[in-house]
LOMI-993555 format. One record per residue (C-alpha): residue number from 1; residue in one letter; x, y, z. Coordinates in Angstrom, 3 decimals, padded with zeros to 6 digits, always signed. Example, Ala and Ser with C-alpha at 12.3 -4.5 7.8 and 13.67 -1.06 7.14 Angstrom:
residues 2
i  aa  c1  c2  c3
1  A  +012.300  -004.500  +007.800;
2  S  +013.670  -001.060  +007.140;
//
This chain:
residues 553
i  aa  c1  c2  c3
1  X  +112.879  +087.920  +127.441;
2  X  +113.259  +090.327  +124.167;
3  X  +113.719  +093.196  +126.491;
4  X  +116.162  +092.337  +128.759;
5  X  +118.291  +090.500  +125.700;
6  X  +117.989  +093.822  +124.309;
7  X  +119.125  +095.683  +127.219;
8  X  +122.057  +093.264  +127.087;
9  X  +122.621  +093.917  +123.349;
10  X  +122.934  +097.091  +124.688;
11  X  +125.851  +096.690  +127.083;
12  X  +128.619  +095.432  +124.024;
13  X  +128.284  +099.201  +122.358;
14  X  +131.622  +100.982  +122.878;
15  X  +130.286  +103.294  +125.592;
16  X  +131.325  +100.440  +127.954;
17  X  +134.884  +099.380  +128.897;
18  X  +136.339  +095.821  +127.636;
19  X  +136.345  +094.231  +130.801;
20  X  +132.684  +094.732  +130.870;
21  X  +131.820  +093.828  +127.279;
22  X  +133.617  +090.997  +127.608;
23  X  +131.548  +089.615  +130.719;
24  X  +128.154  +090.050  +129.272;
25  X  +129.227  +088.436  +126.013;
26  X  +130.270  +085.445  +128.107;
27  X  +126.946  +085.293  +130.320;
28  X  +125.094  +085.616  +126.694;
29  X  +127.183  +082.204  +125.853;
30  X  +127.378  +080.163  +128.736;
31  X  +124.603  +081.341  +131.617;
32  X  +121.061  +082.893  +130.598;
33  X  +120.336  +082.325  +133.784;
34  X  +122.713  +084.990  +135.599;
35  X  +122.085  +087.057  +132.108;
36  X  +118.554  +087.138  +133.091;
37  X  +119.369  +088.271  +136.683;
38  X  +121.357  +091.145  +135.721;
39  X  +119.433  +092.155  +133.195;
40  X  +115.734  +091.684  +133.329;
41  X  +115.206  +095.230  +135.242;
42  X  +116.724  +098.491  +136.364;
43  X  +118.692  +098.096  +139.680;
44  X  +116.097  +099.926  +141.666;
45  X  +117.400  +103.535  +143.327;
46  X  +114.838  +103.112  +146.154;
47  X  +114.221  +105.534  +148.944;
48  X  +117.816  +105.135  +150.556;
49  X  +119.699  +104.881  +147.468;
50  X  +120.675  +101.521  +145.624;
51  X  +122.073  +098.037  +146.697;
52  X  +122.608  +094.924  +145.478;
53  X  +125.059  +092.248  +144.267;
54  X  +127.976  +093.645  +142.161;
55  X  +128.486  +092.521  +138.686;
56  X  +127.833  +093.824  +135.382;
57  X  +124.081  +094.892  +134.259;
58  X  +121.303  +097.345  +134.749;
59  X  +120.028  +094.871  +137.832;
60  X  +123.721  +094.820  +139.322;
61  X  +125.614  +097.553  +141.236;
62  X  +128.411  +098.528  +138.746;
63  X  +130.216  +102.212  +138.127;
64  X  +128.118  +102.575  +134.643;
65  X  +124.791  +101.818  +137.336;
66  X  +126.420  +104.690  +140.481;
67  X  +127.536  +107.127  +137.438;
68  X  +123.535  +107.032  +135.861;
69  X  +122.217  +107.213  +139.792;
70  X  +124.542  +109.881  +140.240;
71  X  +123.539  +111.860  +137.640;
72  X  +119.926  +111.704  +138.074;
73  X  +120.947  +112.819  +141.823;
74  X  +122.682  +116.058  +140.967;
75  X  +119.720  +117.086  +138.679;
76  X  +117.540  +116.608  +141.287;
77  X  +119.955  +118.821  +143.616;
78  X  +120.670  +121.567  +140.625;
79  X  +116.313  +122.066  +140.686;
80  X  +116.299  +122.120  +144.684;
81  X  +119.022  +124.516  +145.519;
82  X  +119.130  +126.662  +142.239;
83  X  +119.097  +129.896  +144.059;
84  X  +123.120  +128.858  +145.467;
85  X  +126.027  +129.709  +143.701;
86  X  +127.708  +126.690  +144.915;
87  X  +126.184  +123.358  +145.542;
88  X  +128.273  +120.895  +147.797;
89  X  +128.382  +117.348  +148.775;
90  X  +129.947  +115.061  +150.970;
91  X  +131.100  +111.685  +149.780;
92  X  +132.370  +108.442  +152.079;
93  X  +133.498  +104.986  +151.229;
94  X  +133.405  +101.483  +153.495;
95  X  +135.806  +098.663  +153.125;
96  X  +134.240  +096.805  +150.531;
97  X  +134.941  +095.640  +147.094;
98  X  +134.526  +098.304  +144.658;
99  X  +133.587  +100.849  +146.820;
100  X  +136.576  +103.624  +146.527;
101  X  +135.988  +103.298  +142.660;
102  X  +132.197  +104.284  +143.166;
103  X  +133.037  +106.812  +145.440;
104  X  +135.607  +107.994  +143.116;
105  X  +132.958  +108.354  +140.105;
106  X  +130.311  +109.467  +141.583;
107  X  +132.544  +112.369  +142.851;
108  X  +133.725  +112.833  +139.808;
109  X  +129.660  +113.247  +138.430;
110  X  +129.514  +115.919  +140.693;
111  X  +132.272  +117.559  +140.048;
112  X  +131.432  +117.726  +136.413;
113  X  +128.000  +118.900  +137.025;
114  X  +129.800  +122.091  +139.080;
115  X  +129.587  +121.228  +143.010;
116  X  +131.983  +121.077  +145.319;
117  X  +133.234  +117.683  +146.861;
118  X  +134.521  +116.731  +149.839;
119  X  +135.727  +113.271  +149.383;
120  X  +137.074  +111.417  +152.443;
121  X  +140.910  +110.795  +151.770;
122  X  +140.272  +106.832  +152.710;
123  X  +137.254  +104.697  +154.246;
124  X  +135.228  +106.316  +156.810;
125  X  +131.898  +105.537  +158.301;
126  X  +128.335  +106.490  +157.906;
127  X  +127.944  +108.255  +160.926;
128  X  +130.987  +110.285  +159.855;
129  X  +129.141  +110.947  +156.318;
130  X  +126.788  +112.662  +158.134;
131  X  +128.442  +114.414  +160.373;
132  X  +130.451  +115.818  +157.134;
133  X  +127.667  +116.930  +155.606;
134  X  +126.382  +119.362  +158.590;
135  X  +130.095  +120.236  +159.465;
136  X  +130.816  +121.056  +155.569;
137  X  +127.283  +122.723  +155.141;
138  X  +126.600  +120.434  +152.110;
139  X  +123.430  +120.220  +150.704;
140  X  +123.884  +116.350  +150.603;
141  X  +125.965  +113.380  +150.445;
142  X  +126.341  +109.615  +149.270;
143  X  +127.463  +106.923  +151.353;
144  X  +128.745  +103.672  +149.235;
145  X  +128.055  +101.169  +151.506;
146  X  +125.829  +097.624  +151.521;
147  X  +126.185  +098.640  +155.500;
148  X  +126.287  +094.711  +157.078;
149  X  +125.025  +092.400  +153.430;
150  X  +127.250  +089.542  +151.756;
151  X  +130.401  +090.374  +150.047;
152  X  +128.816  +090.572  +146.662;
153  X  +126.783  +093.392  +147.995;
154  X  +127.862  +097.022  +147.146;
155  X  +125.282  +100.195  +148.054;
156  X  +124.757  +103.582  +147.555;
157  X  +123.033  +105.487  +150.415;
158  X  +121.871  +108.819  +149.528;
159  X  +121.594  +111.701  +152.010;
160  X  +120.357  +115.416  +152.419;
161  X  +121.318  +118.227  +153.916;
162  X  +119.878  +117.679  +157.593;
163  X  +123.100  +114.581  +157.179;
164  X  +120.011  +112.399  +157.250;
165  X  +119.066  +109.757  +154.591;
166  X  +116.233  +110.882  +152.251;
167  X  +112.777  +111.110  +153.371;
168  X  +109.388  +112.470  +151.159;
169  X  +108.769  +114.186  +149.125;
170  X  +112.791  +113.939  +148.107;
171  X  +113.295  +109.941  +147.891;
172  X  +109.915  +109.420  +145.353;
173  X  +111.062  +112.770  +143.345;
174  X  +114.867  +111.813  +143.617;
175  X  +113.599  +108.088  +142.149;
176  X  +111.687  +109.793  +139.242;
177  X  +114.598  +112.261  +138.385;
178  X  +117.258  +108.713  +138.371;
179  X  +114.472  +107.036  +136.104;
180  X  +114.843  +109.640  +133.299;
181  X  +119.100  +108.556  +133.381;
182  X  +118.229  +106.081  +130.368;
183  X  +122.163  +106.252  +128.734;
184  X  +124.920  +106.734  +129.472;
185  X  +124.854  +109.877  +127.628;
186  X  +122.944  +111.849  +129.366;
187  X  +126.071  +111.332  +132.391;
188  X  +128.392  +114.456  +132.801;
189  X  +131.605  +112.239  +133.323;
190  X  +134.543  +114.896  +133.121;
191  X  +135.041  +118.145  +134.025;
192  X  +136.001  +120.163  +136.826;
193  X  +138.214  +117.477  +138.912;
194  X  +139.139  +120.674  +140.905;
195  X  +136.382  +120.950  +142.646;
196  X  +136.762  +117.745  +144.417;
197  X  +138.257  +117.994  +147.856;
198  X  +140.142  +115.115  +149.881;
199  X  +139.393  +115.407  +153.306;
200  X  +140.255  +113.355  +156.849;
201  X  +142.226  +114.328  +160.477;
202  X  +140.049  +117.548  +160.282;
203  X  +137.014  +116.214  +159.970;
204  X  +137.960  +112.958  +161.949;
205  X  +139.020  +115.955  +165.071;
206  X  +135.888  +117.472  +164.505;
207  X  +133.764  +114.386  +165.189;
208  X  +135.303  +113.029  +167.771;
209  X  +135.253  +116.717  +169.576;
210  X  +131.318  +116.622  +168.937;
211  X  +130.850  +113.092  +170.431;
212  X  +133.222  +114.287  +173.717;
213  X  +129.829  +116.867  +174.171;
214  X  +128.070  +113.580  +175.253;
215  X  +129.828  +111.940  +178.129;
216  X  +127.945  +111.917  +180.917;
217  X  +130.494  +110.394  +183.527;
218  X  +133.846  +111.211  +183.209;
219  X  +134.133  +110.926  +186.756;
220  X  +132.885  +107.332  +186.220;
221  X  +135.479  +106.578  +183.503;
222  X  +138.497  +108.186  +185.292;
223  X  +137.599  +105.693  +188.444;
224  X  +137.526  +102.511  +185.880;
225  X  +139.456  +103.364  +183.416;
226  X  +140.827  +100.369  +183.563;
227  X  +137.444  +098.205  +182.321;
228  X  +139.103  +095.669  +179.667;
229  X  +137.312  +096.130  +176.357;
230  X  +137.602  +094.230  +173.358;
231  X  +136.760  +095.492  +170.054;
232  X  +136.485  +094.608  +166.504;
233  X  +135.572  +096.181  +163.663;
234  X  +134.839  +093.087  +161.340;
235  X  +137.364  +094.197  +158.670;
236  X  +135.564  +097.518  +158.482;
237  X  +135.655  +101.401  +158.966;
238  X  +135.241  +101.172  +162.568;
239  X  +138.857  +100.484  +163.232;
240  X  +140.120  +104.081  +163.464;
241  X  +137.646  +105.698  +165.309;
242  X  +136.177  +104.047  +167.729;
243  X  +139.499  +103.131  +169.359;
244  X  +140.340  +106.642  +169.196;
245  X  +137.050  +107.421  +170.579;
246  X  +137.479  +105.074  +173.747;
247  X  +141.190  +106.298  +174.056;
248  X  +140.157  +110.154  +174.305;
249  X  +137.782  +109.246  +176.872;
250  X  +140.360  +107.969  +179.463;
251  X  +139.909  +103.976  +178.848;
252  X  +143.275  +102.425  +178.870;
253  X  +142.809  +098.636  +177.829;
254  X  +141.204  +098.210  +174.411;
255  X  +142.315  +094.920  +173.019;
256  X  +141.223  +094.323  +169.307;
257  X  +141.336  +091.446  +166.934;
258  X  +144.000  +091.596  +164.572;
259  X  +143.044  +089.179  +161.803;
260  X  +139.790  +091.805  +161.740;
261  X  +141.173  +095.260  +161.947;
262  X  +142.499  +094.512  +158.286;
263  X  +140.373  +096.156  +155.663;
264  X  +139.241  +093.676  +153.305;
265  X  +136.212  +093.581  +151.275;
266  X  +136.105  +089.591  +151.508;
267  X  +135.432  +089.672  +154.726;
268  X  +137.760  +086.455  +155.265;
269  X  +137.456  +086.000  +158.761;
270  X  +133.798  +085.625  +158.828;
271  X  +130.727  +084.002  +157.163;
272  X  +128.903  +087.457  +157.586;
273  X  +129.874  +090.936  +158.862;
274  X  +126.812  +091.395  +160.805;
275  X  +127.088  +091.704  +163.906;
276  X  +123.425  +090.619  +164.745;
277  X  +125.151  +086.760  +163.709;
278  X  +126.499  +085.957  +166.679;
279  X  +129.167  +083.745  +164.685;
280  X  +130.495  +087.301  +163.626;
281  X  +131.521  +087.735  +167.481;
282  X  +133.400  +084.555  +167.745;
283  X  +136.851  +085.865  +167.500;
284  X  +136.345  +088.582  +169.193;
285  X  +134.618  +086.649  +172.132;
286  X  +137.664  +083.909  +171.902;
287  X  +140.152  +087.496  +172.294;
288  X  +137.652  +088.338  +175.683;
289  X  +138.150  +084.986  +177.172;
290  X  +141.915  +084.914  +176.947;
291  X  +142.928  +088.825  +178.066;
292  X  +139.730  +088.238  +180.833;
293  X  +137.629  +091.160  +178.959;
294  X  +134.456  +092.451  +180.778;
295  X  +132.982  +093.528  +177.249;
296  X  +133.142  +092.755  +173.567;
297  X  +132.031  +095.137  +170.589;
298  X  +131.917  +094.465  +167.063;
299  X  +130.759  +097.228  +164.249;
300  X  +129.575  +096.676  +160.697;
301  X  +131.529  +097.465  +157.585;
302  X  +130.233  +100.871  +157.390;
303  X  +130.215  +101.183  +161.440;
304  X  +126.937  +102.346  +161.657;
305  X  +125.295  +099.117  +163.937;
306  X  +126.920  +097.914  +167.174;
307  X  +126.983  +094.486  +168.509;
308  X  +127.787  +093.787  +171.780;
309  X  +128.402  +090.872  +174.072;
310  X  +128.831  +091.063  +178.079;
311  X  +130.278  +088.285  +180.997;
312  X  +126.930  +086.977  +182.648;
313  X  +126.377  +086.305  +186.791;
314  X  +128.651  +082.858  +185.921;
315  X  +131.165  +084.989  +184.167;
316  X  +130.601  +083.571  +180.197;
317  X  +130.449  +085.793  +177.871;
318  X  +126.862  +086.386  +176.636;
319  X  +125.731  +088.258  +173.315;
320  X  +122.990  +091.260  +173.976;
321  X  +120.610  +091.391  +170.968;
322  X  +119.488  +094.933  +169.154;
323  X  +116.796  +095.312  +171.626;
324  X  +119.013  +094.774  +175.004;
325  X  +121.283  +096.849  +173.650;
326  X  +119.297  +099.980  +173.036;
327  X  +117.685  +099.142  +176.567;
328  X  +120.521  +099.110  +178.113;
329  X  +121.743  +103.005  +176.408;
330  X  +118.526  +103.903  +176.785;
331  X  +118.153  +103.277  +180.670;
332  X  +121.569  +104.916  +181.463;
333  X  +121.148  +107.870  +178.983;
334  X  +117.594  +108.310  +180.758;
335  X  +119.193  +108.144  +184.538;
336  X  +121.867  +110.104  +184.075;
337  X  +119.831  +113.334  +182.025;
338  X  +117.592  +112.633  +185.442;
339  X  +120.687  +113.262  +188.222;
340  X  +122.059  +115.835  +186.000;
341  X  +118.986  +117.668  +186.222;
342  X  +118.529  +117.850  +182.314;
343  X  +114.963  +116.504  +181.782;
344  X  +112.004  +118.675  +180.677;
345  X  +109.216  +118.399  +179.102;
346  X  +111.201  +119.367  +175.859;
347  X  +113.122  +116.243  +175.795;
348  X  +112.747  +113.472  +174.046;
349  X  +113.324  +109.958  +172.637;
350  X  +112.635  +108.191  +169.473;
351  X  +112.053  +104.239  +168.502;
352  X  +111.076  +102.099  +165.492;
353  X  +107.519  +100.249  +165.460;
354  X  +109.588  +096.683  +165.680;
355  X  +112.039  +098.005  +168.834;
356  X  +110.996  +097.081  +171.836;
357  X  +108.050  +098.249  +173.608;
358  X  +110.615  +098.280  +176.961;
359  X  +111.864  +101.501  +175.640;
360  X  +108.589  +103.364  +175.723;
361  X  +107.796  +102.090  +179.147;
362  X  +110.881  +103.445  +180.213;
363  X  +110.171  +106.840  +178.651;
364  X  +107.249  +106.819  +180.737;
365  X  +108.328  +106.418  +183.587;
366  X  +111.026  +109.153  +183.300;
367  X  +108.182  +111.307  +181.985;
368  X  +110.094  +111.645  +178.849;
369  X  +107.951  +111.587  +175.285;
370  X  +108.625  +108.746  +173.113;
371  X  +107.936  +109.054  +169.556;
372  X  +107.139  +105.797  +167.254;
373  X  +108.332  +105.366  +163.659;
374  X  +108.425  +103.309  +160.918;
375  X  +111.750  +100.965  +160.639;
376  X  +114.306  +103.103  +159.152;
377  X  +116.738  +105.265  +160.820;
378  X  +115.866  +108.138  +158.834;
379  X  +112.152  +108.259  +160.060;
380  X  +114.529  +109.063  +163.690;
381  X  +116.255  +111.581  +161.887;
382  X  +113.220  +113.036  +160.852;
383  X  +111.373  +113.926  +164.147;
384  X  +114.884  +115.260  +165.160;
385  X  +114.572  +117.732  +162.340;
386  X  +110.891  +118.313  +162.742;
387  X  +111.917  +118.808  +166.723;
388  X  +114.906  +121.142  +165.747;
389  X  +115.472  +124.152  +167.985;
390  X  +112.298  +123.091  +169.946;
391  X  +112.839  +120.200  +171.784;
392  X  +116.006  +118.366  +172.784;
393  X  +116.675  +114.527  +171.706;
394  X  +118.046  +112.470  +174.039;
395  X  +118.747  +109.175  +171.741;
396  X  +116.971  +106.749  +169.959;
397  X  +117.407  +102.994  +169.022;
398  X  +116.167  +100.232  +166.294;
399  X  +116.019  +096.718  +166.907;
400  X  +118.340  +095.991  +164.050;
401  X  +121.550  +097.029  +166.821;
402  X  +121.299  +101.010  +165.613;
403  X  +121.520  +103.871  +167.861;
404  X  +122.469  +107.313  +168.241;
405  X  +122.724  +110.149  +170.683;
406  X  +122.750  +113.822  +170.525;
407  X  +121.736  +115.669  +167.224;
408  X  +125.333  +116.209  +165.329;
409  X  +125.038  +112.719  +163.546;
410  X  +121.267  +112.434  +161.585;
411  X  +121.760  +108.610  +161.538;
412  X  +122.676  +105.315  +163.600;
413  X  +125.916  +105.773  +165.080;
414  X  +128.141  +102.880  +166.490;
415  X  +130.826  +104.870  +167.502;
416  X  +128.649  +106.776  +169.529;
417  X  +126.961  +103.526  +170.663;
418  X  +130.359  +102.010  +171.460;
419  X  +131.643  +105.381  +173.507;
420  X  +128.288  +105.280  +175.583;
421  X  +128.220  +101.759  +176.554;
422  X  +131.843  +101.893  +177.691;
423  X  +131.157  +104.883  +179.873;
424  X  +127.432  +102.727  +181.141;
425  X  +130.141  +099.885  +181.866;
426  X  +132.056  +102.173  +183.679;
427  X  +129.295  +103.873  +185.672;
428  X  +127.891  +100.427  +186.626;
429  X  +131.191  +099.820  +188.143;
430  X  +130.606  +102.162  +190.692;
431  X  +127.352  +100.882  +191.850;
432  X  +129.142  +097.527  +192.034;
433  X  +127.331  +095.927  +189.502;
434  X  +127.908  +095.034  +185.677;
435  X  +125.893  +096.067  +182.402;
436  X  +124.174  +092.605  +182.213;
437  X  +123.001  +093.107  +185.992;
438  X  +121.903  +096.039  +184.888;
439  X  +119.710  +094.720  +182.687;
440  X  +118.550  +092.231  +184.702;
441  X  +117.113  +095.468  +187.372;
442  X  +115.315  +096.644  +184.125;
443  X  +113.983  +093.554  +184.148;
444  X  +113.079  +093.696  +187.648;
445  X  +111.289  +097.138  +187.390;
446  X  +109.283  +097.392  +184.396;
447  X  +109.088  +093.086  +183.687;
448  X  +110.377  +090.741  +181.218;
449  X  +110.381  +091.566  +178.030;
450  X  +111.435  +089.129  +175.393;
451  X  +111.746  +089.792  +171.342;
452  X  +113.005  +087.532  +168.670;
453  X  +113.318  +087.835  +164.851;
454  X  +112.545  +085.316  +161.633;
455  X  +114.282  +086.363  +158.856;
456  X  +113.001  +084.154  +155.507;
457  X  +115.320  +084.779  +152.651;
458  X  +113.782  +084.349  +149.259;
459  X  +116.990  +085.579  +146.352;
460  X  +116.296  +086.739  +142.632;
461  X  +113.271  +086.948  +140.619;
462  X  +111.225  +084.275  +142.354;
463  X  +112.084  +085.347  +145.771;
464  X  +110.614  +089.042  +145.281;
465  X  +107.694  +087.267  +143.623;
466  X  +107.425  +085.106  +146.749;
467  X  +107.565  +087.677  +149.164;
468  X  +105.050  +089.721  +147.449;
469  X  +102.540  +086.856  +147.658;
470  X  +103.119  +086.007  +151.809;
471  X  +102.440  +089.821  +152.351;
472  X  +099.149  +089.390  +150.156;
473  X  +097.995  +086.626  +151.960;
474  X  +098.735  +087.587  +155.591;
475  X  +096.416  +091.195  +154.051;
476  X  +093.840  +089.128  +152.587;
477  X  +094.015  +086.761  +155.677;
478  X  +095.185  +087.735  +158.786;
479  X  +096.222  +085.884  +161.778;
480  X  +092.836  +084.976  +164.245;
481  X  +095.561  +084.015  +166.923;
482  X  +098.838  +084.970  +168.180;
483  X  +100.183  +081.919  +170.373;
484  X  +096.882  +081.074  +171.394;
485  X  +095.516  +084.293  +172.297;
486  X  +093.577  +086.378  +169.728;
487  X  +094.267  +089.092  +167.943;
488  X  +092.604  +092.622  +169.299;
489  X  +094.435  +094.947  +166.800;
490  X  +095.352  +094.424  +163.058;
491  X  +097.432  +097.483  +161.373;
492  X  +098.362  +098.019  +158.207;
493  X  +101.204  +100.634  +157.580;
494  X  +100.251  +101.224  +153.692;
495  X  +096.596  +102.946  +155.288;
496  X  +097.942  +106.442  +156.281;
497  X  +094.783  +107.615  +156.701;
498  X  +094.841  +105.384  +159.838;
499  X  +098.584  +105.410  +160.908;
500  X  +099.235  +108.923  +160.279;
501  X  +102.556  +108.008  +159.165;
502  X  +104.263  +107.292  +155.701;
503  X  +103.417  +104.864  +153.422;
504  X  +104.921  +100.961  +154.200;
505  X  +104.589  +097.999  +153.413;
506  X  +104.186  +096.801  +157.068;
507  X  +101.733  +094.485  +158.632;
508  X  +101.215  +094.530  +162.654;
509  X  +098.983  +092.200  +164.988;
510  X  +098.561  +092.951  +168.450;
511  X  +096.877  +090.234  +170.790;
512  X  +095.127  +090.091  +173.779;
513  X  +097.543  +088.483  +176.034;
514  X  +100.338  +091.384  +174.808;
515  X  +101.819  +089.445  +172.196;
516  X  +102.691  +091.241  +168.681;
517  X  +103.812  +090.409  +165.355;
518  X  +105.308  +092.887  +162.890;
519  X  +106.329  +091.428  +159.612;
520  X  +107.842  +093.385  +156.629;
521  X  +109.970  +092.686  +153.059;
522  X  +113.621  +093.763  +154.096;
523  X  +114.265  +097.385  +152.386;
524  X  +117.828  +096.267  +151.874;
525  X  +117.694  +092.601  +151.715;
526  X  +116.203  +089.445  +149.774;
527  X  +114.062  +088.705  +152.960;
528  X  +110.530  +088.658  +154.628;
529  X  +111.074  +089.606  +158.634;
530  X  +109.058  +088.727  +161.137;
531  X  +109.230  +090.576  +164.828;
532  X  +108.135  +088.861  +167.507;
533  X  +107.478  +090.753  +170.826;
534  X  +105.792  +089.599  +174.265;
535  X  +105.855  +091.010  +177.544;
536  X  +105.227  +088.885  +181.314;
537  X  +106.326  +086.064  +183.315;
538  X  +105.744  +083.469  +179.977;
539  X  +107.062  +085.376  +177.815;
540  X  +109.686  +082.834  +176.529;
541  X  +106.820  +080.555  +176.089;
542  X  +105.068  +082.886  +174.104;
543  X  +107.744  +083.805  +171.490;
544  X  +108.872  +079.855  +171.375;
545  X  +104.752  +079.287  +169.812;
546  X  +104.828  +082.632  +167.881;
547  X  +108.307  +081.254  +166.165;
548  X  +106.494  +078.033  +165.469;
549  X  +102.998  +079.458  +163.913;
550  X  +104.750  +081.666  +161.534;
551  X  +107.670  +079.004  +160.005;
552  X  +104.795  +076.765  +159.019;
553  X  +103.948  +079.495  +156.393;
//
């Protein structure tokens, strides 16, 4: 209690503005209990950067917190790429509260420090963050961005200069070098404004000429060019470019959802701007029914995830989850490399440990590799630099409704996700069929596969205390069943010696009837997860138990 009333003490010197002095002298008067939130640690810079609820503090994200993180950042840079004259970085803002003035200071931390900034003139994605930093030649970049969380989220994702989010041995040396930021002092705040760069159309042509590199069926989209799609970027940074994307490839009726395509950090028209809720597709669904749309797609704030929802054989509309989705993309970016003649045994495909196992049967089949990674986009990113200039990635997917294609954007891409699907819509035209019959002949070929996911939220102190005592438990005592059937395979994802991958604090079970269970803390999030995955005729019955024997814990 003395410390973190000390680190409040701390917060009324002058080095902080009014506004903020002000606030912590009122939570020191009228509500220890939000004093104690905000104060009783560091806002941790973990291996993607920072996030968490905005306010003042060292445990909230506020510009005094981004201008310390920043700092510790460009050290870290200054020691890695000392042999440069010029150090660069790319820096890109979502829709959310805050989130221009954190962009704004930490490119004006750079600056100070001496690199060169290229500062998006307004919001842009993540995708396009990334793309900026390989078309700029940066040796990194920050994304502010809490990407699909609450409205009193903000973020800070930080990237390198593959345009891929940070990976060892940069994220635990990047952590130590943010640690040593202990006041504001030691933050280069002025200086060198110059240096800073507003950029936009030409890096907004740029991207949108890279993605064109991808289609795989113009002929498909000129024939059905007429496919209604609706789209929505849920008050986000989607709403410029994927529209433009869809336009450029031919499609003529994109309807979107006006109340949405407004940029607003409250995110008024919805409980949650995630489009894995499905309550986040409602107006866009409603705006399907009444212009008789064959397709719906909603992005995050930061456009990075894709949701999308497709008319069934009854013609309702029906919402795909993360896993159909990246089947779906996955199955048409496979078939079509196959007729083009453009598989070898130098292509390739990449998936998270919690996607669906569908996607590696696929792979298979097409005699493509599949590689397996820990959750986390950037562990994608990271086989596609390991694989660079000696093998050729096809795409990749997550559960969590990320995917990307090609190797000009190091991260999940919706507007790539969106582009892709609309051509697969338009390609299964041809054939007569739709995307969600398409899915149901993946279904056919390689059987039913079913996943589901329990999300357990557990906020503030307690709930990180909580969640750090499940994941004990389910170590010290592991499941003997999964639905009935018992467990073959335990795996623990903090033993590398056994997983030969990176450290995480993931726990897998693997039964004998097929079933699995993967359950992790959220990186980003107050929650425990829990992936559920079967495969066969019962496999509905066999996700309905696993749901049941893991919410009694």
């Amino acid at each position: 209690m003395e410390a973190y009333l000390q680190a409040a003490q701390n917060w009324l010197s002058p080095e902080f503005d009014e506004a903020t002095r002000a606030e912590v002298k009122r939570l020191m008067e009228n509500d220890p209990k939000e004093l104690e939130e905000s104060f009783y640690r560091n806002l941790e810079f973990g291996t993607g950067g920072l996030r968490g609820i905005m306010g003042v503090g060292t445990n909230r994200m506020n510009k005094y917190v981004v201008a310390m993180a920043t700092q510790g950042l460009a050290n870290y840079m200054m020691m890695n790429f000392k042999e440069l004259k010029q150090i660069s970085v790319a820096i890109s803002y979502d829709c959310r509260n805050n989130s221009q003035l954190f962009a704004k200071i930490t490119a004006e931390v750079f600056a100070a420090n001496g690199f060169k900034v290229y500062l998006v003139d307004a919001l842009r994605p993540t995708p396009e963050l990334s793309f900026a930093i390989r078309h700029y030649k940066c040796q990194g970049g920050v994304m502010v961005t809490a990407s699909h969380n609450p409205k009193e989220y903000n973020g800070y994702k930080a990237y390198w200069e593959d345009g891929a989010q940070i990976t060892a041995p940069h994220d635990v040396n990047i952590i130590n070098e943010v640690l040593k930021i202990t006041s504001l002092s030691q933050v280069k705040f002025h200086g060198n404004e110059e240096n800073i760069e507003l950029v936009g159309k030409e890096l907004d042509e740029a991207y949108l000429s890279s993605l064109e590199t991808l289609h795989l069926t113009p002929e498909a989209v000129a024939a059905h060019n007429d496919i209604k799609i609706v789209y929505t970027p849920l008050h986000g940074t989607g709403v410029k470019l994927v529209p433009m994307a869809l336009e450029r490839m031919g499609f003529k009726n994109i309807y979107g959802v006006e109340a949405q395509n407004v940029n607003d950090g409250d995110f008024p028209t919805v409980k949650s701007p995630n489009p894995e809720e499905s309550s986040a597709l409602e107006m866009a669904v409603a705006r399907a029914n009444e212009v008789g749309a064959d397709v719906v797609m909603a992005t995050d704030p930061d456009a990075d995830r894709v949701g999308i929802a497709l008319r069934n054989n009854n013609g309702e509309i029906v919402l795909l989850n993360g896993n159909q989705t990246a089947t779906i993309l996955s199955y048409y970016l496979l078939q079509r490399w196959k007729e083009l003649g453009k598989l070898s045994d130098k292509t390739y495909m990449v998936k998270t440990i919690v996607t669906t196992e569908l996607l590696a049967a696929m792979a298979k089949d097409y005699g493509v590799k599949m590689y397996n990674v820990l959750t986390g986009f950037k562990y994608i990113a990271q086989v596609v630099r390991e694989n660079e200039g000696k093998a050729t990635f096809i795409g990749g997917g997550e559960e969590s409704y990320g995917f990307n294609a090609g190797e000009f954007v190091r991260d999940k891409d919706a507007v790539i996700a969106c582009s892709l699907f609309a051509e697969c819509t338009a390609w299964c035209a041809t054939m007569g069929i739709t995307p969600y019959q398409l899915l149901q002949r993946i279904y056919e070929k390689y059987g039913m596969y079913k996943e589901a996911l329990l999300s357990l939220t557990k906020k503030g102190k307690e709930g990180v205390e909580a969640i750090q005592k499940m994941m004990k438990e389910y170590r010290e005592n592991p499941p003997a069943t999964l639905a009935g059937s018992p467990v073959v395979k335990c795996v623990d994802y903090l033993r590398t010696e056994e997983t030969g991958m990176p450290k995480s604090n993931v726990l897998q079970f693997f039964a004998e009837n097929g079933a699995v269970v993967s359950i992790r803390p959220s990186g980003t999030e107050p929650k425990i997860k829990f992936y559920f995955g079967a495969h066969g005729a019962d496999c509905d019955a066999v996700i309905a138990k696993l749901k049941e024997q893991f919410s009694e814990k």
